[in-house]
N, CA, C, O and CB atoms as a CASP TS submission, in Angstrom:
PFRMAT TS
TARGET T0000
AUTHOR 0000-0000-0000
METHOD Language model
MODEL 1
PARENT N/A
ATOM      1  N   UNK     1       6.819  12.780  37.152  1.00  0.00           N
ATOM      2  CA  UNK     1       6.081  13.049  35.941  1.00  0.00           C
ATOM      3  C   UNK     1       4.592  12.946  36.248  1.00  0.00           C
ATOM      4  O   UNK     1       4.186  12.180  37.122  1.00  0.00           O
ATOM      5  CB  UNK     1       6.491  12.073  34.810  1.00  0.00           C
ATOM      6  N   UNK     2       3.776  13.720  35.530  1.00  0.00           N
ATOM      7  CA  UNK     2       2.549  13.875  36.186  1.00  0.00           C
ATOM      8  C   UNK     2       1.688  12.984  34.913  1.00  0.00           C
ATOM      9  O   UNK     2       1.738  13.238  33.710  1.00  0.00           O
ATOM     10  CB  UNK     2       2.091  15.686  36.532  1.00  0.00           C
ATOM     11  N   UNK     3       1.034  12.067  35.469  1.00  0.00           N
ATOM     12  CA  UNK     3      -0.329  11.192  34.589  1.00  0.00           C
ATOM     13  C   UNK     3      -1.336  12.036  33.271  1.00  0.00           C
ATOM     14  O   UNK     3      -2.362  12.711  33.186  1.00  0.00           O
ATOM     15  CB  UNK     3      -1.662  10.770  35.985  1.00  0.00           C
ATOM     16  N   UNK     4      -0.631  11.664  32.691  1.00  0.00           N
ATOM     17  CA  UNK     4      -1.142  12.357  31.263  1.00  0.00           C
ATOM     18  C   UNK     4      -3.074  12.194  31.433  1.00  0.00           C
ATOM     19  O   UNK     4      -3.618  11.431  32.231  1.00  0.00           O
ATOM     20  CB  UNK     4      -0.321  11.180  29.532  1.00  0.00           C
ATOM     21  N   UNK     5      -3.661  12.940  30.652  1.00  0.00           N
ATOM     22  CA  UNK     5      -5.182  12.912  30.465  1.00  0.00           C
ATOM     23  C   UNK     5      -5.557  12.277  29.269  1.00  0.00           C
ATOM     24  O   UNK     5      -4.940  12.465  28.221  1.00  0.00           O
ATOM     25  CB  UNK     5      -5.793  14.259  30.449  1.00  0.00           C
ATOM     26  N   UNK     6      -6.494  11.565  29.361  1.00  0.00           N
ATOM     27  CA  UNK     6      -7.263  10.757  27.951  1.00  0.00           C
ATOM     28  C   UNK     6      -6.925  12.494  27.222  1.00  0.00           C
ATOM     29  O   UNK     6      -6.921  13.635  27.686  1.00  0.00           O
ATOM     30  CB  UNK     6      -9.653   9.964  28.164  1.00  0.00           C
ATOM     31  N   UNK     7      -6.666  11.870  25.848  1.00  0.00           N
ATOM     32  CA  UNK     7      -6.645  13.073  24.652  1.00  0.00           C
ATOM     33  C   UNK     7      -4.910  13.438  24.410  1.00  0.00           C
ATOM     34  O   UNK     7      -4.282  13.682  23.380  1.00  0.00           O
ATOM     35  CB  UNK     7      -7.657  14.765  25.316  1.00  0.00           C
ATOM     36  N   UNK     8      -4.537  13.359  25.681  1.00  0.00           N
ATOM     37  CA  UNK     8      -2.974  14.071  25.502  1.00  0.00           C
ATOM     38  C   UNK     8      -2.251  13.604  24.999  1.00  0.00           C
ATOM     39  O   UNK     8      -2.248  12.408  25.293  1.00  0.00           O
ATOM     40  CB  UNK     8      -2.219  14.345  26.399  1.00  0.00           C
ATOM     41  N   UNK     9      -1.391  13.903  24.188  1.00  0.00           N
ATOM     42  CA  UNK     9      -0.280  13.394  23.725  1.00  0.00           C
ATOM     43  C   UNK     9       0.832  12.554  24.589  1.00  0.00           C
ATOM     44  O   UNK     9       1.460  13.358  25.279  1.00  0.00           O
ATOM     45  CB  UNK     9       0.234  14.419  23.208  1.00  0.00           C
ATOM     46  N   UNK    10       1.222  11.406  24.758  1.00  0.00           N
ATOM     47  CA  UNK    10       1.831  10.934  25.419  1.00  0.00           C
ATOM     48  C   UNK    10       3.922  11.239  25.607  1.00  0.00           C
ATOM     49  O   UNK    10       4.301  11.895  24.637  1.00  0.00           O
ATOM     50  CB  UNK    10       1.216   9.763  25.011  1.00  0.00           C
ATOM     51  N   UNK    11       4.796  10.981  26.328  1.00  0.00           N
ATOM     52  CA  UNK    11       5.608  11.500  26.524  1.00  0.00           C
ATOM     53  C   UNK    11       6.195  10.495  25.688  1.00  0.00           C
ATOM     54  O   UNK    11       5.594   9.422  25.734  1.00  0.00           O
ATOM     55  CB  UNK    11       5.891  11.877  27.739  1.00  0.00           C
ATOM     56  N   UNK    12       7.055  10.528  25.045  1.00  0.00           N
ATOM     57  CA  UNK    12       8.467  10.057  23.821  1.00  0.00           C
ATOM     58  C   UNK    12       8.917   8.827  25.058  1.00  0.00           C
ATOM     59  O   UNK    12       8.898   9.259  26.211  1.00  0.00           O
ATOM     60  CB  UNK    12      10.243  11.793  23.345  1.00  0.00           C
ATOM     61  N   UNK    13       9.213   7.719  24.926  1.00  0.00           N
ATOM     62  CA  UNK    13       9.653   6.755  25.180  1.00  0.00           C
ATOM     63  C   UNK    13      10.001   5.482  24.185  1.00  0.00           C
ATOM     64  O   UNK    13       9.462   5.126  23.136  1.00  0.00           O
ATOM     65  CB  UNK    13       8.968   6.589  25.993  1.00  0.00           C
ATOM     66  N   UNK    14      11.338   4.828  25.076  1.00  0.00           N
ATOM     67  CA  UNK    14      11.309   3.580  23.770  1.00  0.00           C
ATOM     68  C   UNK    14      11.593   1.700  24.728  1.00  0.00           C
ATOM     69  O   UNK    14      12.214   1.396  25.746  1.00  0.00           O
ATOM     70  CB  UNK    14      13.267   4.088  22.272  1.00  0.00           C
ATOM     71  N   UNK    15      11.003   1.111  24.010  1.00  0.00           N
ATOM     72  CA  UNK    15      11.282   0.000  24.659  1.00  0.00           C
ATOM     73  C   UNK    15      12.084  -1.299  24.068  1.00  0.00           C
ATOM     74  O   UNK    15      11.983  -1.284  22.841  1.00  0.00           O
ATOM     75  CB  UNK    15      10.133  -0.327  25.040  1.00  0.00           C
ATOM     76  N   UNK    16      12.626  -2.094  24.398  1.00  0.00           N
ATOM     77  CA  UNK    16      13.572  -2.824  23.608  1.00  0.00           C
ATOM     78  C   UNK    16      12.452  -3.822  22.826  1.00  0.00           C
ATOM     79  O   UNK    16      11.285  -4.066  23.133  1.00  0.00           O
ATOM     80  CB  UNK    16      14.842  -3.646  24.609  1.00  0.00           C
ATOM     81  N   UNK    17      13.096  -4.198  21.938  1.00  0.00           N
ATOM     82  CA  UNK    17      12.353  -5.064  20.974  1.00  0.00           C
ATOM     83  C   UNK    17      13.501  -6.560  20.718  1.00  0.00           C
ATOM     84  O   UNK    17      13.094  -7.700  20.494  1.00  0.00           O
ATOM     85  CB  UNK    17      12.020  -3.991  19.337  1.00  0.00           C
ATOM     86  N   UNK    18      14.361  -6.316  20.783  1.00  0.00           N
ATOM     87  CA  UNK    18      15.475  -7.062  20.852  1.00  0.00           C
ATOM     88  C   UNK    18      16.972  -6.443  21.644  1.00  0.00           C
ATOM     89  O   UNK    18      17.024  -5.324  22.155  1.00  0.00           O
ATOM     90  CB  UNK    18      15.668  -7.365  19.412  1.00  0.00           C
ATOM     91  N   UNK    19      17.958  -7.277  21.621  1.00  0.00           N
ATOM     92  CA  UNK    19      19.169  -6.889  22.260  1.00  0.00           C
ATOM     93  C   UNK    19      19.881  -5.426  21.682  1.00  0.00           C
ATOM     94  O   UNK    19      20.330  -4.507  22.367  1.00  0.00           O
ATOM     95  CB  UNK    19      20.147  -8.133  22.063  1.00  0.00           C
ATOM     96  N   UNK    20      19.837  -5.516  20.483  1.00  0.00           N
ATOM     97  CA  UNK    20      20.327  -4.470  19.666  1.00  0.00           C
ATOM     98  C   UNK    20      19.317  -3.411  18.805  1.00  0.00           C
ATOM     99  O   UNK    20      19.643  -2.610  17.929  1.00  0.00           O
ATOM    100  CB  UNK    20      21.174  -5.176  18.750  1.00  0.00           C
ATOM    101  N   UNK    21      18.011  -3.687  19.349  1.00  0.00           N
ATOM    102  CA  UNK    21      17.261  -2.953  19.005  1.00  0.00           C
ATOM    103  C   UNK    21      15.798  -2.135  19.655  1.00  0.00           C
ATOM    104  O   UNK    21      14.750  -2.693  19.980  1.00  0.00           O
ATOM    105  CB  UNK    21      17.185  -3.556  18.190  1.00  0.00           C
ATOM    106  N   UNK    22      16.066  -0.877  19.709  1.00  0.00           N
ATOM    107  CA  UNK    22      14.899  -0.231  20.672  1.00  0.00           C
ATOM    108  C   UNK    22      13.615   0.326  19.422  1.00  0.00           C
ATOM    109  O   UNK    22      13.914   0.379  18.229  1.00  0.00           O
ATOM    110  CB  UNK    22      15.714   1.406  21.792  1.00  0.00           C
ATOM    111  N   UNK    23      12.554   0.612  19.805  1.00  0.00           N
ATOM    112  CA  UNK    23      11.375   0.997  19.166  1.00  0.00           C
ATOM    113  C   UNK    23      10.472   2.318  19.954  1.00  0.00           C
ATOM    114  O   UNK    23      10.016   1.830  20.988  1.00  0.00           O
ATOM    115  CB  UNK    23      10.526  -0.375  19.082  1.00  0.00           C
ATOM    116  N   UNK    24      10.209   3.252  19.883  1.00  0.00           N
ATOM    117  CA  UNK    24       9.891   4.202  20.652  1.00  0.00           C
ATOM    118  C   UNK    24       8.410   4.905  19.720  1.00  0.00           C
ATOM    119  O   UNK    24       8.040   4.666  18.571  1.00  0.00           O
ATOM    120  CB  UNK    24      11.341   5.197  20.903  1.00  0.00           C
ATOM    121  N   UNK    25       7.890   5.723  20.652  1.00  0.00           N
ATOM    122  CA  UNK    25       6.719   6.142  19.841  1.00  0.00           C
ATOM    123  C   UNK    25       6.882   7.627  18.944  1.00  0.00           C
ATOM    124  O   UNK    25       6.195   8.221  18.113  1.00  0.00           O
ATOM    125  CB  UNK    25       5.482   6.266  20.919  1.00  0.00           C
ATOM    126  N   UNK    26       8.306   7.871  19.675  1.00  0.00           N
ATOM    127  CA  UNK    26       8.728   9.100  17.871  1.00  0.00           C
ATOM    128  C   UNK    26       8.985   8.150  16.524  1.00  0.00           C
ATOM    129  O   UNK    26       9.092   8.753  15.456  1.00  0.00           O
ATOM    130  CB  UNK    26      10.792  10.250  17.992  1.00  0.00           C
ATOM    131  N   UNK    27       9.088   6.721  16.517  1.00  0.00           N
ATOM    132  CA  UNK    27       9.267   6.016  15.156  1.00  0.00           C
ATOM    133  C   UNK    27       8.194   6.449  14.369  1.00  0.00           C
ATOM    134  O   UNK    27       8.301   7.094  13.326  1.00  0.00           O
ATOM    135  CB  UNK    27       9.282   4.447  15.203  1.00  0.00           C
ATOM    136  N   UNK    28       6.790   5.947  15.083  1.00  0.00           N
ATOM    137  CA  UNK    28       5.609   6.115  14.382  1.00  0.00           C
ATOM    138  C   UNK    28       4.894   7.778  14.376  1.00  0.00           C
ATOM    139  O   UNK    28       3.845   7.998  13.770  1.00  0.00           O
ATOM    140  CB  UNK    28       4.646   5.022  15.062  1.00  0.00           C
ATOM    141  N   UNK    29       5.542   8.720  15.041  1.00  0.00           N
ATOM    142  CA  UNK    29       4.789   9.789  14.846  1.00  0.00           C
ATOM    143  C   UNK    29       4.138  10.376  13.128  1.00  0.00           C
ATOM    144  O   UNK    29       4.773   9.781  12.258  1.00  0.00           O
ATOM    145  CB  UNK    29       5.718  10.758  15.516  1.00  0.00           C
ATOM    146  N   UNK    30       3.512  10.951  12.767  1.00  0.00           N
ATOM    147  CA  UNK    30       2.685  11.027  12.089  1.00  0.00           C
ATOM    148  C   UNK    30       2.436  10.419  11.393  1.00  0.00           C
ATOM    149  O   UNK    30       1.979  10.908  10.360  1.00  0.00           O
ATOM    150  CB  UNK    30       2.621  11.634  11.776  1.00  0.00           C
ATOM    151  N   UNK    31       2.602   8.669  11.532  1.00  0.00           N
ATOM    152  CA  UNK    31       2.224   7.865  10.792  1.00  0.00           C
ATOM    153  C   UNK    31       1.181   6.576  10.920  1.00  0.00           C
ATOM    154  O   UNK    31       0.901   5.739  10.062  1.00  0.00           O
ATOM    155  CB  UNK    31       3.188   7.627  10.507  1.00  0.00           C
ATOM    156  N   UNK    32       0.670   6.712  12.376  1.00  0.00           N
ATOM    157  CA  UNK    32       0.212   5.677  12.677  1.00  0.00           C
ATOM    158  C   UNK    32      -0.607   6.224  13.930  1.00  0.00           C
ATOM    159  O   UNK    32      -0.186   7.270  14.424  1.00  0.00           O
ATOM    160  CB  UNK    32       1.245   4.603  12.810  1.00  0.00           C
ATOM    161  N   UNK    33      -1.787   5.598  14.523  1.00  0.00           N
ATOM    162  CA  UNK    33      -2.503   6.255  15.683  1.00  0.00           C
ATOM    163  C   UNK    33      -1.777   4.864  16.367  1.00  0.00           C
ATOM    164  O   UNK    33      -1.293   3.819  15.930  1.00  0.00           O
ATOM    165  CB  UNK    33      -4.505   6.604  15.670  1.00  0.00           C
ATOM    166  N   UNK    34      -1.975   5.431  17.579  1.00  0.00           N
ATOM    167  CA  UNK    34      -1.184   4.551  18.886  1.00  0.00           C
ATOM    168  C   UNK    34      -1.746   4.296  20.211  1.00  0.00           C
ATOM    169  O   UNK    34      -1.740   5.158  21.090  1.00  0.00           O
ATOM    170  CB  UNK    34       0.055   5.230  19.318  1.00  0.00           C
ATOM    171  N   UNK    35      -2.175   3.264  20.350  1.00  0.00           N
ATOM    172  CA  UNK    35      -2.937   2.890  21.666  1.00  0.00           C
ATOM    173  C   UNK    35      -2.342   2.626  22.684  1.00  0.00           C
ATOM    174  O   UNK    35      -1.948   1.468  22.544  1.00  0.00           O
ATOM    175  CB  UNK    35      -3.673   1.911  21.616  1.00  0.00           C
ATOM    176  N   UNK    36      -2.017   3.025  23.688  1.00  0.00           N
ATOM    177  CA  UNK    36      -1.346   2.471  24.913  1.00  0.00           C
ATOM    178  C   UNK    36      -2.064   1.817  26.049  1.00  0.00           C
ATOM    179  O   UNK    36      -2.536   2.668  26.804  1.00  0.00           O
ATOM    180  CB  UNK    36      -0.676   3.466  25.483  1.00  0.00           C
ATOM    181  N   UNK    37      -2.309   0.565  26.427  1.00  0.00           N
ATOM    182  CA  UNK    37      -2.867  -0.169  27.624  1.00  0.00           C
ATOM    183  C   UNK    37      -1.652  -0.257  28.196  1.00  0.00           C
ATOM    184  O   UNK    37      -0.581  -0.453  27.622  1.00  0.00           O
ATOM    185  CB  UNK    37      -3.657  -1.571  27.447  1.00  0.00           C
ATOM    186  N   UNK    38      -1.888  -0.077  29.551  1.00  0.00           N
ATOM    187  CA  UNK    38      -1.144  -0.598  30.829  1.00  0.00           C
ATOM    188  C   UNK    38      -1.642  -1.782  31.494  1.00  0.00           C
ATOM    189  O   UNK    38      -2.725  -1.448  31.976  1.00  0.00           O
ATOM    190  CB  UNK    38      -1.131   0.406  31.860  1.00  0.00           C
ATOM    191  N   UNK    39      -1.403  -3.019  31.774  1.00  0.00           N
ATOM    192  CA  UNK    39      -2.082  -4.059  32.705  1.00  0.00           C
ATOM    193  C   UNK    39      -0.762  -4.078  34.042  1.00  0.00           C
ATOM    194  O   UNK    39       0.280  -4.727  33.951  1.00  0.00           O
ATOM    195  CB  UNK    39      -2.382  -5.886  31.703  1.00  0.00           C
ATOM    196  N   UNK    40      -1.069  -3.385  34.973  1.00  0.00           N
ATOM    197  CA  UNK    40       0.154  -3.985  35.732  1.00  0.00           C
ATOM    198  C   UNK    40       0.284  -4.876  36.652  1.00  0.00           C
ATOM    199  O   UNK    40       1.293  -5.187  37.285  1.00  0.00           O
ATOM    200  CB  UNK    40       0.706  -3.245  36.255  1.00  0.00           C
ATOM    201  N   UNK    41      -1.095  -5.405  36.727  1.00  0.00           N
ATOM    202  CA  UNK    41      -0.710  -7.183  37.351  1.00  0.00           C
ATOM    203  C   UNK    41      -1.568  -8.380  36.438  1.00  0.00           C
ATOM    204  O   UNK    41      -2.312  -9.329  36.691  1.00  0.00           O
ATOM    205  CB  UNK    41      -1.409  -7.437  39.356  1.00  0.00           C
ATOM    206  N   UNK    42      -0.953  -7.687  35.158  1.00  0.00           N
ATOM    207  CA  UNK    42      -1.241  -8.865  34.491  1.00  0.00           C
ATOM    208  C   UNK    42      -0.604 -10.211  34.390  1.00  0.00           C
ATOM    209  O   UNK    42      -1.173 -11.235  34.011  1.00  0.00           O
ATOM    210  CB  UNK    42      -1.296  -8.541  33.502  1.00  0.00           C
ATOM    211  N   UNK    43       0.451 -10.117  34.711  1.00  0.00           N
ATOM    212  CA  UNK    43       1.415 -11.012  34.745  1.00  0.00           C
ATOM    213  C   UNK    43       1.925 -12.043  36.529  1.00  0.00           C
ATOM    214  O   UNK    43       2.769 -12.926  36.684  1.00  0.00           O
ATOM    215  CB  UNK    43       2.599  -9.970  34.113  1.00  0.00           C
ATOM    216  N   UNK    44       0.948 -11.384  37.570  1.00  0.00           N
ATOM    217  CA  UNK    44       1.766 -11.762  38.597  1.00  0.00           C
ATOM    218  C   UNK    44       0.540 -12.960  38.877  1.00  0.00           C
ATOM    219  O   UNK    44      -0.579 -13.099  38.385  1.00  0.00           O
ATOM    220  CB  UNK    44       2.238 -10.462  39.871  1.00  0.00           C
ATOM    221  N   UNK    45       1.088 -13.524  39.613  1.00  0.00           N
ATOM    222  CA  UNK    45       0.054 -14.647  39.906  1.00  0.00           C
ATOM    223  C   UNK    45      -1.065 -14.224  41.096  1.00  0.00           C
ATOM    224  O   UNK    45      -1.134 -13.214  41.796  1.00  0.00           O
ATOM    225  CB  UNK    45       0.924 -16.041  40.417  1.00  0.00           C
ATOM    226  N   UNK    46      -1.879 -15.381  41.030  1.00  0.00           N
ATOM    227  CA  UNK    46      -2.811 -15.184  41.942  1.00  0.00           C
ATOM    228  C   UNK    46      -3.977 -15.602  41.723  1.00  0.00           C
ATOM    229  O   UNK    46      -4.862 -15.428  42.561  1.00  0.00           O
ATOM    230  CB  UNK    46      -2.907 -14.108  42.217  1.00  0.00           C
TER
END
């Protein structure tokens, strides 16, 4: 998949929110603006 550009519409994905429940960004389509940050070593030590 090729790295989307500031402006573009991002690709439909969903992520779990609980065991029995997923949340994706077609929930909120035309209802909400949507920010996406990535940190990917936010979490590792060092």
């Amino acid at each position: 998949m090729a790295m989307p550009n500031v402006g573009e519409r991002a690709p439909d994905f969903a992520l779990p929110v609980s065991r029995e429940q997923k949340v994706g960004l077609k929930d909120y389509l035309g209802q909400k603006n949507i920010v996406l940050a990535f940190y990917p070593l936010d979490f590792t030590g060092g």
